[in-house]
VMD Tcl script that draws the C-alpha trace (Angstrom):
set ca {
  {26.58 18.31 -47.96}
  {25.38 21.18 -45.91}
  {21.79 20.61 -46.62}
  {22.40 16.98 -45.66}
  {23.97 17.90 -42.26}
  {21.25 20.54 -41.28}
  {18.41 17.65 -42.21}
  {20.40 15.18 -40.20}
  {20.01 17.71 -37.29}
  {16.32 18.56 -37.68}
  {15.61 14.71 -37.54}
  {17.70 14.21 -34.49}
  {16.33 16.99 -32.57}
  {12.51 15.98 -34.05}
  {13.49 12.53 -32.86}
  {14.49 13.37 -29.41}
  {11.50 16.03 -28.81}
  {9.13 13.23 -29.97}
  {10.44 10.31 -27.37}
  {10.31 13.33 -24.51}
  {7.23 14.03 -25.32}
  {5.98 10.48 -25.67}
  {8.08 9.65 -21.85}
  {5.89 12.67 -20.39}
  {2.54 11.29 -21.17}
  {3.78 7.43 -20.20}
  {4.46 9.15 -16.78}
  {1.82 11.13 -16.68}
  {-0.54 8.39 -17.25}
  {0.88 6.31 -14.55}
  {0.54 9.01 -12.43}
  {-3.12 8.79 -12.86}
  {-3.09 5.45 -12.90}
  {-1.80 5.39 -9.60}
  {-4.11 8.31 -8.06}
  {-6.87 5.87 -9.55}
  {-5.32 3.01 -7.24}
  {-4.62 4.80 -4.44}
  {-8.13 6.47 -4.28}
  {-9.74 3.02 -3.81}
  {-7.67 2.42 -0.69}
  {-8.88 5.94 0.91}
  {-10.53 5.00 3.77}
  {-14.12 6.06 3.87}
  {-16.06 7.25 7.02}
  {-17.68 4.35 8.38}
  {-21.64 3.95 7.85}
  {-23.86 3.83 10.81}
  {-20.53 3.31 13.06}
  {-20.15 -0.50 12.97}
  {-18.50 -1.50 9.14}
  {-16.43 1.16 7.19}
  {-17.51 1.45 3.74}
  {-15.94 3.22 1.08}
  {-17.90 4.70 -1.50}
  {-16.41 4.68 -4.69}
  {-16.11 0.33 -4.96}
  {-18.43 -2.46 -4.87}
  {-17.67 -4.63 -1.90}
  {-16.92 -8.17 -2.66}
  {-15.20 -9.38 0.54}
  {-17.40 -8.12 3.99}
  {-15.92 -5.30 6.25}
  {-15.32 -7.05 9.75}
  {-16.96 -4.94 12.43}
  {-15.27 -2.30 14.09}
  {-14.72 -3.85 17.67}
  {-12.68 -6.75 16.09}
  {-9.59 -4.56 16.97}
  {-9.31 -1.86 18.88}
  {-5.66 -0.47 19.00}
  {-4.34 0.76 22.64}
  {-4.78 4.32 21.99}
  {-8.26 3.36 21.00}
  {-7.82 3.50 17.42}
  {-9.51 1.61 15.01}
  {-8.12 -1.90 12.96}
  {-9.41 -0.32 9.75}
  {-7.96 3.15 9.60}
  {-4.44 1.21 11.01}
  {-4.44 -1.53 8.26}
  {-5.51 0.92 5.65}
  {-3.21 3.75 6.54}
  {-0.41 1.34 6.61}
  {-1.00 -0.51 3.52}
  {-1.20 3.33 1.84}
  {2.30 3.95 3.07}
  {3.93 1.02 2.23}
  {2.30 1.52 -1.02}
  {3.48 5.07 -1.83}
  {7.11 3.95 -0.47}
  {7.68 0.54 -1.81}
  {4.92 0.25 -4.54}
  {5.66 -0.46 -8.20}
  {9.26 -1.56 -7.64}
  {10.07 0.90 -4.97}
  {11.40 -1.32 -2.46}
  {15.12 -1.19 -4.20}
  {14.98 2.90 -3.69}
  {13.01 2.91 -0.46}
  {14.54 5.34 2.14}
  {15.31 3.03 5.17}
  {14.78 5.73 8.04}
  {10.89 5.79 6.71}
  {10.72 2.58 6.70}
  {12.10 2.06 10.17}
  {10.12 4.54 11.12}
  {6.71 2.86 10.17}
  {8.04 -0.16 11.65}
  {8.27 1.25 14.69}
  {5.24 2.69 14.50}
  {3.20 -0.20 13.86}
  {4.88 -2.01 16.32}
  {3.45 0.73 19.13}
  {-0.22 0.19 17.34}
  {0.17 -3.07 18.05}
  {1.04 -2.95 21.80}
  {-1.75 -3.96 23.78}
  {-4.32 -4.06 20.96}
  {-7.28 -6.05 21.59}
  {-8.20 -8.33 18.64}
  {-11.42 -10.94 19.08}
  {-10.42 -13.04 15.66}
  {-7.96 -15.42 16.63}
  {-6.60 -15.45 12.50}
  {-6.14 -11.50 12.77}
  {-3.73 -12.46 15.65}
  {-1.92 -14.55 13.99}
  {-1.30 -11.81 11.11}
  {-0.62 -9.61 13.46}
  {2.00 -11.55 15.19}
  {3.72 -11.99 11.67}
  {3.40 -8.25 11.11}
  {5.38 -7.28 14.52}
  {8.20 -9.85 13.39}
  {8.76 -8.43 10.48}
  {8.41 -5.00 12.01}
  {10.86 -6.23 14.50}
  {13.29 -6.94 11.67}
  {12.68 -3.35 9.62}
  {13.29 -1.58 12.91}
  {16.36 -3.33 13.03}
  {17.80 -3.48 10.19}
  {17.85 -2.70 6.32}
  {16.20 -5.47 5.20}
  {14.39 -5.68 1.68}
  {12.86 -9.13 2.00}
  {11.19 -8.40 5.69}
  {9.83 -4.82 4.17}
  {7.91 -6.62 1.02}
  {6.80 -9.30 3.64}
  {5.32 -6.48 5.72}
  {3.84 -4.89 2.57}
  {2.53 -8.10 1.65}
  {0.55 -8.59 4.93}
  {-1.02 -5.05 4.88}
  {-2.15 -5.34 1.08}
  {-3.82 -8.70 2.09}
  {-5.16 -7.43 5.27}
  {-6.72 -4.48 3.68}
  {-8.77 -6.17 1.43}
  {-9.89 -9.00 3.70}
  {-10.37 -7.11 6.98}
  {-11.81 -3.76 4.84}
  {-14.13 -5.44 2.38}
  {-11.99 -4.29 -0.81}
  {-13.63 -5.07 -4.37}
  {-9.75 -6.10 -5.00}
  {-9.28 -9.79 -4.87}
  {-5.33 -10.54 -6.00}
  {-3.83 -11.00 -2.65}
  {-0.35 -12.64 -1.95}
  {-1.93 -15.55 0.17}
  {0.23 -14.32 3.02}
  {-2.66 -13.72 5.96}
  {-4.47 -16.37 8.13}
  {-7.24 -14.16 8.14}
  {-9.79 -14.22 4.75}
  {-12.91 -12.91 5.74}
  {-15.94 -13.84 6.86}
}
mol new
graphics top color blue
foreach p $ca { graphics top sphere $p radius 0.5 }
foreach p [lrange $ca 0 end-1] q [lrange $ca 1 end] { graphics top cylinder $p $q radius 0.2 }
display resetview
């Protein structure tokens, strides 16, 4: 009876090292599945100064030229759609929404909400997206809502691979704006 108990206990313990061990390389592995993502939305130093290119992707949707927006600070449309999308990403990415801290999030609201301010844009479809952006920025900066932050996300991610030339092509359909 002893023997059995002991062997009972060396299966148990060999059962629960083997699932640890098995959850630390699922995690790990979507860990580097998600360095692989976010590495494709890095944005790359822009080549000759007109269309940002980034290196590691084939291009399947065109860059728009730089001067399509200029933010009021003089910032670029790329690096602000990119950086954005990257956040919103990184904070309510692969289910993160339900855990997302809401002073970040109001945070980024109100920060691309003062990119926005006096931003010149010559594509009248980019307008439009942004106006949908600053409503539902509006709405994050006000208040705790899940729906409005997903909407946001969903603009960016759409955005970024329109407006940067992205080889991704699964968008939400969310954005006036589809390229050139």
């Amino acid at each position: 009876m002893k023997g059995k108990k002991i062997l009972g206990w060396i299966i148990g313990i060999a059962i629960v090292v083997g699932l640890g061990t098995w959850g630390t390389f699922a995690v790990l592995e979507n860990v580097n599945d998600y360095k692989a993502i976010e590495k494709k939305h890095e944005t790359a130093a822009a080549d000759e100064g007109d269309i940002p290119q980034d290196v590691d992707q084939e291009v399947v949707n065109t860059p728009i030229a730089l001067d399509v927006v200029t933010l009021a600070d003089g910032g670029d449309g790329h690096t602000f759609i990119a950086d954005t999308h990257s956040f919103l990403n990184d904070t309510l990415g692969y289910g993160g929404v339900n855990s997302a801290d809401y002073r970040s999030q109001r945070a980024n609201a109100e920060d691309v909400l003062q990119a926005l301010k006096g931003a010149k844009v010559k594509n009248k479809e980019i307008t439009a997206d942004f106006k949908k952006i600053e409503e539902y920025a509006n709405v994050v900066f006000k208040e705790d809502n899940r729906d409005a932050m997903v909407q946001l996300h969903r603009l960016f991610h759409d955005l970024d691979i329109y407006f940067n030339g992205y080889d991704y092509d699964q968008t939400w359909g969310v954005t006036d704006f589809e390229g050139e």
